[in-house]
C-alpha positions, 0 to 999 in steps of 0.5 A: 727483817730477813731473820722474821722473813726466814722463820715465815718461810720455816713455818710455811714449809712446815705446815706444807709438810703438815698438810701432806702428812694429814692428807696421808694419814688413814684417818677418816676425811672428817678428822683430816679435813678438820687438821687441815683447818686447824692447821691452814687457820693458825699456822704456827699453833695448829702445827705445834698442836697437830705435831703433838696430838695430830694423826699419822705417824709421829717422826720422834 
């Protein structure tokens, strides 16, 4: 139970992390509006999606 608890929590700061990063993004506000969406909907997915194909900066 604290191990599913702890991957909850990873995914919540990640996708906090997300959000900021879209929202710094010089993407138009349509496009960021969109990630955000897609990334506050489906959690897990819309990060993984947003980490591979989203705006901004890529960190690899």
């Amino acid at each position: 139970m604290i191990l599913s608890q702890l991957g909850a929590l990873l995914i919540l700061l990640a996708d906090v992390y997300a959000v900021i990063m879209i929202l710094q993004s010089s993407e138009q506000m349509l496009h960021k509006a969109l990630w955000v969406l897609l990334v506050v909907l489906l959690p897990l997915i819309g990060l993984i999606v947003w980490y591979l194909m989203g705006p901004g900066r890529k960190p690899f």
